[in-house]
C-alpha positions in Angstrom: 69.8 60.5 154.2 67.3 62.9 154.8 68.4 66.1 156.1 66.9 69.7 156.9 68.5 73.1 157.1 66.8 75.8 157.4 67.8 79.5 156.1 65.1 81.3 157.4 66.4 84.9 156.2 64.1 87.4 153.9 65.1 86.1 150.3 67.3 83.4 151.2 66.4 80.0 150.1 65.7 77.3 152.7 66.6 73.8 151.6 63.9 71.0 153.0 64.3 67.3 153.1 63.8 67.0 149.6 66.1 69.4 148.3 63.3 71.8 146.8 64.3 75.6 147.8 61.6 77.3 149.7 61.4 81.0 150.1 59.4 82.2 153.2 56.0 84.0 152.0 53.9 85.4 154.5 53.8 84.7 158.3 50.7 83.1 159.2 48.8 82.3 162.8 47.8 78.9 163.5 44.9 77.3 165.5 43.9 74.1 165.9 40.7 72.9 163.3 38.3 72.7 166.2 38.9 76.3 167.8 36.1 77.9 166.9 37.8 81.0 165.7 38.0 81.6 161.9 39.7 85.0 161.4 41.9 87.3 163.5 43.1 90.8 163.4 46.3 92.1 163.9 45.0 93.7 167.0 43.7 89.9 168.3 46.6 88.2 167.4 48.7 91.1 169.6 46.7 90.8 172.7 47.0 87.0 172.8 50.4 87.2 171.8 50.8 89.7 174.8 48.9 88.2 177.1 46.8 90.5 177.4 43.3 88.2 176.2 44.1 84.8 177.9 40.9 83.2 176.9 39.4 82.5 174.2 35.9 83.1 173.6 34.7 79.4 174.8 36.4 80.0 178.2 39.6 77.8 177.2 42.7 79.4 178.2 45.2 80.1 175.2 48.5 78.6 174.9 50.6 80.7 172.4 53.9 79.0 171.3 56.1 81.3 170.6 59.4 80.4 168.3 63.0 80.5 169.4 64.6 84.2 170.2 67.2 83.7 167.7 65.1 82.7 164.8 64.6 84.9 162.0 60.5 84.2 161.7 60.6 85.3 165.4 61.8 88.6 164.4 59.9 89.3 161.5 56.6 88.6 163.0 57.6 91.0 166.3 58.1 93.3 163.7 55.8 93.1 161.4 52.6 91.8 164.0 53.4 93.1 167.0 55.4 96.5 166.0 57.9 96.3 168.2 61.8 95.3 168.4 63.3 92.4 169.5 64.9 94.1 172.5 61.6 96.1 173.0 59.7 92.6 173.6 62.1 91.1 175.6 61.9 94.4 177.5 58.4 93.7 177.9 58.2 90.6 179.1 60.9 91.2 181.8 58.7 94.2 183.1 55.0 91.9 182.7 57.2 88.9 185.1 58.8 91.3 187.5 55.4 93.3 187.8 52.3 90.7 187.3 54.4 87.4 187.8 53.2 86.7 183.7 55.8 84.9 182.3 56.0 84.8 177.7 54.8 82.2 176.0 56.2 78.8 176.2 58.6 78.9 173.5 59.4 75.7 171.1 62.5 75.0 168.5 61.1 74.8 165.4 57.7 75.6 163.3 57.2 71.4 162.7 56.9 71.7 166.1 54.7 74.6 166.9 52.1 73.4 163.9 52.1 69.7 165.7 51.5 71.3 169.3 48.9 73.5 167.9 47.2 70.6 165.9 47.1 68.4 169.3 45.8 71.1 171.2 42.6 72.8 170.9 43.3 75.6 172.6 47.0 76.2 171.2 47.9 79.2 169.1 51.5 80.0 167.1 52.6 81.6 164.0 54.9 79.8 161.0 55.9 80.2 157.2 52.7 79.6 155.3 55.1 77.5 152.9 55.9 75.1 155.8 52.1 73.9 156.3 51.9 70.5 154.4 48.3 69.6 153.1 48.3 67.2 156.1 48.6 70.5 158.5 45.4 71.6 157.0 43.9 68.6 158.3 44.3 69.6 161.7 45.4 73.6 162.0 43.5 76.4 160.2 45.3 79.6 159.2 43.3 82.7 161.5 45.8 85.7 160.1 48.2 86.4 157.6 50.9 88.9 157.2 52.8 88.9 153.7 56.5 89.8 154.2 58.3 92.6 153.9 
């Protein structure tokens, strides 16, 4: 039986399907292969995150997935991308829905999830472990930023 649990905590091991342990790297953003973007800054990746760009530079709106609240990746890459807490985003969006009627991104349950939207969608966007893209991934998403972990 295949099973996977995932321990997505700095340093802790994360057992996948085939038993291997996997320790998270480096947080990584995700487009699909035919976006037309190659490379990002912290700064980009902020202001899409954010809403703040909402297209990209071929007119195509961007759709950001976002990863659960209560995942630990989610936290880390608030932290470590956007520079802010937890409570300090969730503050944020609150204030950009009551204000500008912007809601967050859409969020999904899992990073296999995230990479497959993003790799069916050309104008898609997320962030995951760099160690969770299989070679097949690479087929279809390209890495645009990188953030080693703390």
């Amino acid at each position: 039986m295949t099973w996977i649990a995932l321990l997505l905590c700095k340093g802790t091991a994360a057992m996948i399907a085939d038993h291997k342990p996997v320790v998270p790297d480096s947080i990584v953003v995700i487009v699909n292969i035919n976006n037309q973007i190659d490379k990002l800054s912290t700064a980009q990746v902020k202001s899409y995150f954010l809403k703040r760009t909402k297209f990209w530079k071929s007119g195509e709106k961007v759709v950001f997935f976002d990863l659960r609240q209560s995942s630990t990746i989610k936290t880390l890459f608030v932290k470590e991308v956007i520079k802010v807490s937890i409570s300090r985003i969730e503050r944020y969006w609150l204030e950009r829905k009551q204000r500008d009627g912007i809601y967050p991104p859409q969020q999904v349950g899992s990073q296999r999830l995230a990479i497959a939207l993003v790799s069916r969608k050309t104008n898609a966007i997320s962030y995951v472990y760099k160690n969770s893209l299989s070679t097949e991934d690479f087929q279809k998403v390209r890495i645009v930023y990188a953030t080693p972990l703390p």
